[in-house]
C-alpha positions as CSV (number, residue, x, y, z in Angstrom):
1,X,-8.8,-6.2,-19.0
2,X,-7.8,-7.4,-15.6
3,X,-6.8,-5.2,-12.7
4,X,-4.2,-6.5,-10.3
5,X,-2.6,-4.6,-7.0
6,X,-4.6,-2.0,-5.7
7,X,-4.1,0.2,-2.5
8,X,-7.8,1.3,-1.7
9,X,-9.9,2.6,1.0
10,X,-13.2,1.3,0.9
11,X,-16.6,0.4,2.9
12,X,-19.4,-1.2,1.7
13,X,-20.5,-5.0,2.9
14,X,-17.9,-4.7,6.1
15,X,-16.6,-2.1,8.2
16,X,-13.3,-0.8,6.5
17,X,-11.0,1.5,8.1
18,X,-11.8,4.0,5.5
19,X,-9.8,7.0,5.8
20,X,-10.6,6.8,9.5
21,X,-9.9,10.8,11.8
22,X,-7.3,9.5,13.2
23,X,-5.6,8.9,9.8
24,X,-5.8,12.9,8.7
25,X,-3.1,14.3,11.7
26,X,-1.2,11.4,10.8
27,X,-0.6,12.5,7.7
28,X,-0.8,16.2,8.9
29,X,2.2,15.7,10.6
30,X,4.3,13.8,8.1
31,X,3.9,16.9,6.1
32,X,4.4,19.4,8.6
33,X,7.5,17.5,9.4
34,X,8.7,17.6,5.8
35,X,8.1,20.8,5.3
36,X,9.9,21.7,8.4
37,X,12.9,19.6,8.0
38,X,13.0,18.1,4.6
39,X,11.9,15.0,3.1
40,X,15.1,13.4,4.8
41,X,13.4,13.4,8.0
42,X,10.6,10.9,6.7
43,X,13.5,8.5,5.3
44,X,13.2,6.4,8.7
45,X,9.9,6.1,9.5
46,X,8.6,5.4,5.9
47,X,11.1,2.5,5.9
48,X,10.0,1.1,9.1
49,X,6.4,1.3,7.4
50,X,7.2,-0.1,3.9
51,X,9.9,-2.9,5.0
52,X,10.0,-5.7,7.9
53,X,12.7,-5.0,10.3
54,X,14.7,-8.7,9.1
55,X,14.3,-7.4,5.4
56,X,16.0,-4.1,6.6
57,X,18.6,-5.9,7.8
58,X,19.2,-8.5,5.8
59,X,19.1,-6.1,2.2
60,X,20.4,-2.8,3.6
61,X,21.5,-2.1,-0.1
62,X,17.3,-2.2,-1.2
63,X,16.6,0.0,1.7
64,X,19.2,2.8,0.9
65,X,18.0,2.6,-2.6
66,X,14.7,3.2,-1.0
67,X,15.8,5.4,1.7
68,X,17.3,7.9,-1.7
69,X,14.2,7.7,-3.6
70,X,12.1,9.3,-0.5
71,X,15.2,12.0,0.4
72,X,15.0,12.6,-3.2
73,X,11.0,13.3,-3.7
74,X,9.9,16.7,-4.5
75,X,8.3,18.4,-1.2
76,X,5.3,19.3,-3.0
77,X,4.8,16.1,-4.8
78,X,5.1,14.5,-1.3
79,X,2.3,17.2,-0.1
80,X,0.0,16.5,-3.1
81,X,-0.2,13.3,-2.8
82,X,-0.3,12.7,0.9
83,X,-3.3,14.9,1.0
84,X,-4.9,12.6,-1.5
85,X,-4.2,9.4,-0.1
86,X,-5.9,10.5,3.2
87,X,-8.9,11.8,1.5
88,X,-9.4,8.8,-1.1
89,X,-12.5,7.0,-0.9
90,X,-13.6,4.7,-3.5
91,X,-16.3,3.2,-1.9
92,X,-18.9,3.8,-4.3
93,X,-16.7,2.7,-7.2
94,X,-15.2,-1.0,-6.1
95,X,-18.5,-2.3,-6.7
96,X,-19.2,-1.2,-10.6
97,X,-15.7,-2.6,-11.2
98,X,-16.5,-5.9,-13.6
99,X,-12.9,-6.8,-14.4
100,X,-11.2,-10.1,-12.5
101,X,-9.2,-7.9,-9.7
102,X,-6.3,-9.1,-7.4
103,X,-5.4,-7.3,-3.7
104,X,-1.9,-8.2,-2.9
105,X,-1.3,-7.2,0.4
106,X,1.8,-7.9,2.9
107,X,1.6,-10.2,6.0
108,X,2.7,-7.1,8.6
109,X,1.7,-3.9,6.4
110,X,0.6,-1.2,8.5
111,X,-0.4,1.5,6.3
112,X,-3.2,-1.0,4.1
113,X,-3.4,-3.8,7.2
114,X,-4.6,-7.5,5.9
115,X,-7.9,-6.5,7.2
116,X,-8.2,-3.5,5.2
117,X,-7.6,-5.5,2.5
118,X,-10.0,-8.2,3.0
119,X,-12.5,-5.6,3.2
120,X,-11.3,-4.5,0.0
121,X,-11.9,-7.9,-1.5
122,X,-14.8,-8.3,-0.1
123,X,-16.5,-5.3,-1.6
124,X,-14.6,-5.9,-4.2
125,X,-16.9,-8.3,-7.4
126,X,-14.5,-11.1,-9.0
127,X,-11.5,-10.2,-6.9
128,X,-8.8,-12.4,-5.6
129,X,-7.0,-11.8,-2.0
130,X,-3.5,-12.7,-1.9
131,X,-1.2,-12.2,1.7
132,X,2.4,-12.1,1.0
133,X,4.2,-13.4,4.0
134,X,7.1,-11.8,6.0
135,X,6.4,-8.9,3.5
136,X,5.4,-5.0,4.9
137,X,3.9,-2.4,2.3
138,X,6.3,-3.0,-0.6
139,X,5.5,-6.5,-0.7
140,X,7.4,-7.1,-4.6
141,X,10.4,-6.1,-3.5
142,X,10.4,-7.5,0.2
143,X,8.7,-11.0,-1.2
144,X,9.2,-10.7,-5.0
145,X,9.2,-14.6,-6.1
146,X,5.7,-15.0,-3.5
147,X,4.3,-11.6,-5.4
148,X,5.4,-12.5,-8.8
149,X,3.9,-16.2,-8.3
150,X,0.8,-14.3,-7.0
151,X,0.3,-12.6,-9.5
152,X,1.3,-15.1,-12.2
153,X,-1.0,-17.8,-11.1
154,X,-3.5,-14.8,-11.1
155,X,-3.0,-13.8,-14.7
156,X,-3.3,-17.6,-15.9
157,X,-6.7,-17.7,-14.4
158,X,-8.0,-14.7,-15.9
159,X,-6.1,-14.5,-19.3
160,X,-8.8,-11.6,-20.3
């Protein structure tokens, strides 16, 4: 078996922002704000998160298709799982994980930072770190040939 992507919030060997305070009003407000206006408020500021401004510009059809799919998510599903992902922590876990792993992260991603995600593969046994360049959180679809060939060249090293 061989696990590859993984968003994670970790600390063991180096300091990780792991679900750090300021993270929880962050979120806290995101949802007050969707509950308070609908998920349609969130469209912008998600997409400034997940997408580089030149990939905005240059794909605006991607973005809208993106931009839909978080109008169109389900208040309480949005709730539910933001209060999760602020509250994650799967520090004690990376470290019993004995599969060849891969952390893709994107050059400018704000939500799981390249630092964030070295710390991940640092604390992470028989994992690979891979930095997508000129890609934000959704790093496949801003960068996909750079993920696929990532994650190709990954799978041929660890045919498990």
């Amino acid at each position: 078996m061989t696990l590859a992507g993984m968003d994670a919030r970790a600390q063991r060997k180096g300091p990780i922002p792991s679900n750090p305070p300021a993270a929880v009003p962050l979120w806290d407000e995101r949802i007050a704000v969707a509950r308070a206006q609908g998920m349609a408020a969130l469209v912008e500021s998600t997409l400034a998160r997940w997408f580089t401004e030149p990939f905005r510009r240059a794909r605006p059809e991607v973005v809208n298709r993106f931009a839909m799919l978080i109008s169109n998510t389900p208040l309480e599903g949005y709730v539910g799982c933001s209060q999760a992902l602020v509250r994650i922590d799967v520090t004690e876990r990376l470290g019993s994980l004995e599969v060849p792993s891969l952390v893709i992260v994107g050059e400018h991603d704000p939500g799981t930072p390249v630092a964030m995600a070295r710390a991940i593969h640092e604390n992470l046994p028989r994992s690979a770190l891979a930095i997508i360049p000129g890609a934000a959180h959704i790093s496949n679809v801003e960068q996909p040939e750079a993920f696929t060939n990532v994650l190709i060249q990954f799978l041929k090293r660890n045919p498990q």
